[in-house]
C-alpha positions as MATLAB code, in Angstrom:
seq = 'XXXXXXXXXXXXXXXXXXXXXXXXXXXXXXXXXXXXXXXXXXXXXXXXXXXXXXXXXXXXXXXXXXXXXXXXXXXXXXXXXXXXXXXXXXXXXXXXXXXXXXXXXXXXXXXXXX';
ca = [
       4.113   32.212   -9.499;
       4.041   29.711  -12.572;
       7.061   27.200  -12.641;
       9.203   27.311  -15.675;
      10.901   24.014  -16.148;
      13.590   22.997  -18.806;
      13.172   20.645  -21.393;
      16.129   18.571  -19.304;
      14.290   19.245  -16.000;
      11.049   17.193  -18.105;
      12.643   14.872  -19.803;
      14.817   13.581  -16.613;
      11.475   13.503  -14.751;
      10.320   11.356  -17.225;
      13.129    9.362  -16.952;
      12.271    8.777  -13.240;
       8.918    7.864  -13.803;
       9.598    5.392  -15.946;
      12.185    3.553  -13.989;
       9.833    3.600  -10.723;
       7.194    2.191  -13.183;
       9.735   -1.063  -13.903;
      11.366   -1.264  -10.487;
       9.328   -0.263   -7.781;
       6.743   -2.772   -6.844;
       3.174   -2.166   -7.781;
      -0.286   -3.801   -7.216;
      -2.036   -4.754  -10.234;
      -5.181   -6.119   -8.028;
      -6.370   -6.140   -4.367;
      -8.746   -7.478   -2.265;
     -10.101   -8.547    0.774;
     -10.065  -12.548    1.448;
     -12.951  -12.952    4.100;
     -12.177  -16.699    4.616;
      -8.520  -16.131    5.115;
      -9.309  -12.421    6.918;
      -6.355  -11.442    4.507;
      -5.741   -8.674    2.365;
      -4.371   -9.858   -0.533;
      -2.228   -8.208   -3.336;
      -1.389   -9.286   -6.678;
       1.815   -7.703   -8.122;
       2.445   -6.761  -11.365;
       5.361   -8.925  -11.387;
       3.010  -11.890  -10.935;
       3.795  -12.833   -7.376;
       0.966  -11.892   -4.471;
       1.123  -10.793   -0.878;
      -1.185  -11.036    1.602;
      -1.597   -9.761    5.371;
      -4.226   -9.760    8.088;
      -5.707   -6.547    8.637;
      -5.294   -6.602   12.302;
      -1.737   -5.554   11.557;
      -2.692   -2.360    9.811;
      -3.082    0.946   11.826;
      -6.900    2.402   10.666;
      -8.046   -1.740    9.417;
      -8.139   -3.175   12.599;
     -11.222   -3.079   13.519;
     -12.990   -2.905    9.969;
     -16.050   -4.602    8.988;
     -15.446   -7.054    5.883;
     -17.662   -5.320    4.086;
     -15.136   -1.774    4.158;
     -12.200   -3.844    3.869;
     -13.596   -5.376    0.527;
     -13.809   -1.990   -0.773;
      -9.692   -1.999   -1.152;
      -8.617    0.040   -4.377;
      -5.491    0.054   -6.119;
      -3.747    3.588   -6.334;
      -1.660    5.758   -8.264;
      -0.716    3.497  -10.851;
      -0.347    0.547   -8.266;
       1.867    1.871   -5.562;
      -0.714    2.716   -3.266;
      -3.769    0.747   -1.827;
      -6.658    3.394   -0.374;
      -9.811    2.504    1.157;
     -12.270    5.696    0.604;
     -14.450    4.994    3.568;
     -11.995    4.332    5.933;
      -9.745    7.125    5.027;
      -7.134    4.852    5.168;
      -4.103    4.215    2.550;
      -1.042    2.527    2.580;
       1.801    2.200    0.112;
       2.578   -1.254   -1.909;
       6.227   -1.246   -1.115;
       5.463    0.130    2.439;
       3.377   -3.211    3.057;
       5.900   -5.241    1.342;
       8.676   -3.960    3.764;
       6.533   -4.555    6.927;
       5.069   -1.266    7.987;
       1.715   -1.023    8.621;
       1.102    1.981   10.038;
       3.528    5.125   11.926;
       6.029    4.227   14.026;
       3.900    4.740   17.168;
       1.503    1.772   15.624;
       4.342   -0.228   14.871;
       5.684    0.317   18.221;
       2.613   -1.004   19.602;
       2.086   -3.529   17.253;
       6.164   -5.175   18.157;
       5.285   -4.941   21.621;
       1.873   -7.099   21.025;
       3.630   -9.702   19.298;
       6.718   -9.969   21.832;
       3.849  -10.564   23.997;
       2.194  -13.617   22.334;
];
């Protein structure tokens, strides 16, 4: 079955699109700071975040050498690293969730602990 869609149904999409391209946050650059053991983002808004891997459910227990292999994603929302199989999205990060909610679980009760 082909989908038929409207020249409304397009142009409203488009629409969309473009206001997730100039309000949602994206990463124009990422990478893996071995000295800091960060990941670090750089935003296209010009401001960076960064975050230890440890924190991220599938990065944990990475070697440096596949967490420097960190690639920027569909247009910047996403970060994906192809050998680990592992992806995460920008504003996902930026909000604090590293993994599903049983990793996050785990990863709350770890840090009540400390």
């Amino acid at each position: 079955m082909t989908a038929h869609w409207s020249d409304a149904q397009i142009d409203a999409a488009t629409a969309r699109g473009e206001a997730m391209l100039a309000t949602e946050p994206r990463a124009r650059a990422a990478r893996y700071d071995a000295a800091a053991d960060r990941i670090v983002i750089d935003l296209v808004n010009g401001t960076s975040f960064a975050f230890p891997p440890r924190l991220a459910q599938g990065l944990r227990d990475a070697s440096a050498a596949d967490l420097a292999e960190v690639e920027v994603a569909g247009a910047g929302f996403g970060l994906h690293w192809e050998r680990l199989d592992t992806d995460f999205s920008v504003r996902g990060l930026l909000e604090g969730r590293f993994g599903t909610r049983a990793w996050m679980d785990q990863l709350n009760l770890a840090v009540a602990a400390e």
